[in-house]
N, C-alpha and C positions, 0 to 999 in steps of 0.2 A: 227812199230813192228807188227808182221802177227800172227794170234793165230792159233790153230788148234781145230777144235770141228768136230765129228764125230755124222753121222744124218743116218737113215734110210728112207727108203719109207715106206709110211703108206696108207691105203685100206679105211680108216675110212671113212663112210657115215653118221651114225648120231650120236646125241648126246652123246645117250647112249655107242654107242664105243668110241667116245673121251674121256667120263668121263672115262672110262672104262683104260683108256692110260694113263690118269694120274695118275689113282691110283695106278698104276703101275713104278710110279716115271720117268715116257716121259712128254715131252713136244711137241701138237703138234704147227708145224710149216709149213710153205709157202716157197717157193723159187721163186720170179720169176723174167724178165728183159729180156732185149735184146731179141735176134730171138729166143729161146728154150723156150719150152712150158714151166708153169707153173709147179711145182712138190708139190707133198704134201710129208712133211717129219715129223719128232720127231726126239729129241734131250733128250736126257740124261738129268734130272734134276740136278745130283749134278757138272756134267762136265760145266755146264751153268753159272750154280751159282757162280762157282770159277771165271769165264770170266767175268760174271756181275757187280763184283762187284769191280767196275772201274768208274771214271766219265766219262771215253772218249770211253764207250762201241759203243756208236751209233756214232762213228765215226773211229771203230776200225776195219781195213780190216781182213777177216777170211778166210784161208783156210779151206772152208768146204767139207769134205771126204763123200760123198752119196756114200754107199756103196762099196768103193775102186775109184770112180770117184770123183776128187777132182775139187775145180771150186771157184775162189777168189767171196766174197760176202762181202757185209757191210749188220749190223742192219739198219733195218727205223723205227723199231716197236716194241713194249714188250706192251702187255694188262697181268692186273693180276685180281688176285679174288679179289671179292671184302670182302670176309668176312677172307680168311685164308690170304690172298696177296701174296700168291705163285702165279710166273706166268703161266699164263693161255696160253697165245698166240703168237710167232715170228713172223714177217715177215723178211724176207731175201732179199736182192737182189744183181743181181748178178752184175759185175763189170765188165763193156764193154772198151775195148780197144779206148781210142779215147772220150770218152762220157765226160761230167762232171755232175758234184753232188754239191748239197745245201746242205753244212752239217754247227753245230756248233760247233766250234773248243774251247777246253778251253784256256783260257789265264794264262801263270804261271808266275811270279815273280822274277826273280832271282839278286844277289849284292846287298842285304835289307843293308847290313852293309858298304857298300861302297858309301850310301845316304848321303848325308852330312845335309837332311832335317830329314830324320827320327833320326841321330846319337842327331840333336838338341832336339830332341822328338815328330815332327812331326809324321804325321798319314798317314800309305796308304788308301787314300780313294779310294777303287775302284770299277767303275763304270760299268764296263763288266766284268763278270768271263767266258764269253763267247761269240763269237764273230761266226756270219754269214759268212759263207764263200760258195762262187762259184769258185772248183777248179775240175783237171781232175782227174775222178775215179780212178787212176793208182797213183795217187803222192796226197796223203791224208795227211795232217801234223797230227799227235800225239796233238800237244800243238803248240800255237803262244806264243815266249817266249819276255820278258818285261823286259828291262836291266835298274836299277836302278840308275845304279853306275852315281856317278857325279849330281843327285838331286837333289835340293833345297826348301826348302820351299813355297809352291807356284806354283813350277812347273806342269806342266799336261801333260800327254802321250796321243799322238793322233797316231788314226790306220796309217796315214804316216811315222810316224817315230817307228812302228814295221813291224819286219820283215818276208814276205810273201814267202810260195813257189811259184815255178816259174809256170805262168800262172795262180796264184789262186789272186780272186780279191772279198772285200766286197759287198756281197748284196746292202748293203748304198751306194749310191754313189753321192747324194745331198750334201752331207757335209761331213768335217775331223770330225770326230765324237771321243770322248776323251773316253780312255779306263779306266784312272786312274789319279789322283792326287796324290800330295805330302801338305796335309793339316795341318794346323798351330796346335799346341797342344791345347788341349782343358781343363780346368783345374778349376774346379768350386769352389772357397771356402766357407767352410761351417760357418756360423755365429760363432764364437766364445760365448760360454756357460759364461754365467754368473758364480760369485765363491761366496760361499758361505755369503761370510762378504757382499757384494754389495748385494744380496739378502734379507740378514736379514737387511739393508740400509731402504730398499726399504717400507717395512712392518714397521719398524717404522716409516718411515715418515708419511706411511699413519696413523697409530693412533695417532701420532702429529698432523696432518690434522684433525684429525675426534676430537680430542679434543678442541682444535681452533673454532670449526663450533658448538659445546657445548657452546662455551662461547659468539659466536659470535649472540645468538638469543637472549637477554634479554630479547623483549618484552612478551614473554610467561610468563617467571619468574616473573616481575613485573609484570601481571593481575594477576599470584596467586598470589602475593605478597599483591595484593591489595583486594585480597576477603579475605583474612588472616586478615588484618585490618580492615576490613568491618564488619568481623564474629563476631572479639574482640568488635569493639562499641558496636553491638547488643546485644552482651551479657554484657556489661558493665549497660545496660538501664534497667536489669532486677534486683532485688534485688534476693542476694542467698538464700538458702532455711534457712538457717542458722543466717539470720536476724528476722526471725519468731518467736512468742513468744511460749511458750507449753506451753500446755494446764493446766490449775490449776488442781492439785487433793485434791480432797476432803477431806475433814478428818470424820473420822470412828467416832461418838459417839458411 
């Protein structure tokens, strides 16, 4: 798919006129590539915005209209602010007949429900949502699409067995390198809560226990036991006050 975004040329030498450009809702940008010089342009902020907001912007061919000359380019670049995150800066380049380009291409997904692993409840595990590609600037794929159908539990997609435009080939080229899985369910269960009666079990047995361990110390018990009869002799060896005679009283002549 080819977008259309319309740029001007721009005079800007310093800061101060770029800041000047944005405040003014432009965006400056760069053109450059192939045999033709270098151009300084701006770009519309809100017409940008609507184009940006794509995964596959930097891999999206552009018919770009400089002032009534129009001229196929892809994105390489977006800098933004750091404090508002409006973007700040484009580069451009342009799109040479014959050349090829490093771009990454996203990977999409399609027959999730014709899976006979995920239908069990398996999981797409996927391992690239984007994939390196070296293909020629004129035939850019959109998306590298991923056919599910027929899946199984266990299964793995490897960039071999997806399908490439003609002439476009992975950066990777040491190994079949896997794009995605078809992973077993995963399914964690949670301890089962104890219920009330098993709880209250629990708490009696402990002051059963704790009662038991009361009874199980006697020797404490008997040494009071035995100062307690200790006490009694000693006091048996004293005579009560109450054995005492009183004292005679007198009698009054």
């Amino acid at each position: 798919m080819i977008n259309n975004l319309k740029a001007t040329k721009r005079e800007t030498k310093t800061a101060g006129e770029t800041k000047d450009l944005r405040s003014k809702g432009f965006i400056p940008a760069i053109l450059y590539g192939g045999k033709s010089p270098n151009i300084k342009i701006s770009i519309e902020e809100k017409s940008f915005i609507n184009l940006f907001d794509s995964e596959t912007f930097l891999s999206t061919i552009i018919d770009l209209d400089i002032e009534g000359k129009k001229e196929k380019v892809i994105p390489r670049d977006v800098s933004f602010n750091v404090v508002s995150e409006r973007p700040a800066h484009i580069d451009f380049m342009r799109i040479v007949k014959g050349s090829k380009i490093i771009l990454e291409i996203p990977v999409i997904f399609k027959n999730n429900p014709d899976s006979p692993g995920l239908k069990k409840g398996g999981v797409l595990n996927i391992v690239r949502r984007k994939v390196q590609l070296k293909c020629e600037a004129e035939n850019i794929p959109e998306n590298l699409e991923v056919d599910l159908a027929g899946l199984d539990i266990g299964a793995s997609v490897k960039i071999s067995s997806v399908k490439l435009p003609e002439n476009a080939k992975p950066t990777i080229t040491d190994r079949d390198f896997v794009v995605a899985t078809i992973a077993p369910p995963t399914i964690v269960k949670e301890p089962e809560k104890p219920s009330e009666e098993t709880a209250a079990e629990g708490v009696e047995g402990e002051v059963e226990a704790a009662g038991e361990g009361a009874e199980a110390a006697p020797s404490k018990e008997g040494e009071a036991s035995k100062k307690d009869d200790k006490g009694k002799e000693q006091s048996g060896d004293k005579k009560p006050a109450s054995d005492k005679k009183p004292p005679e009283k007198k009698e009054k002549k």
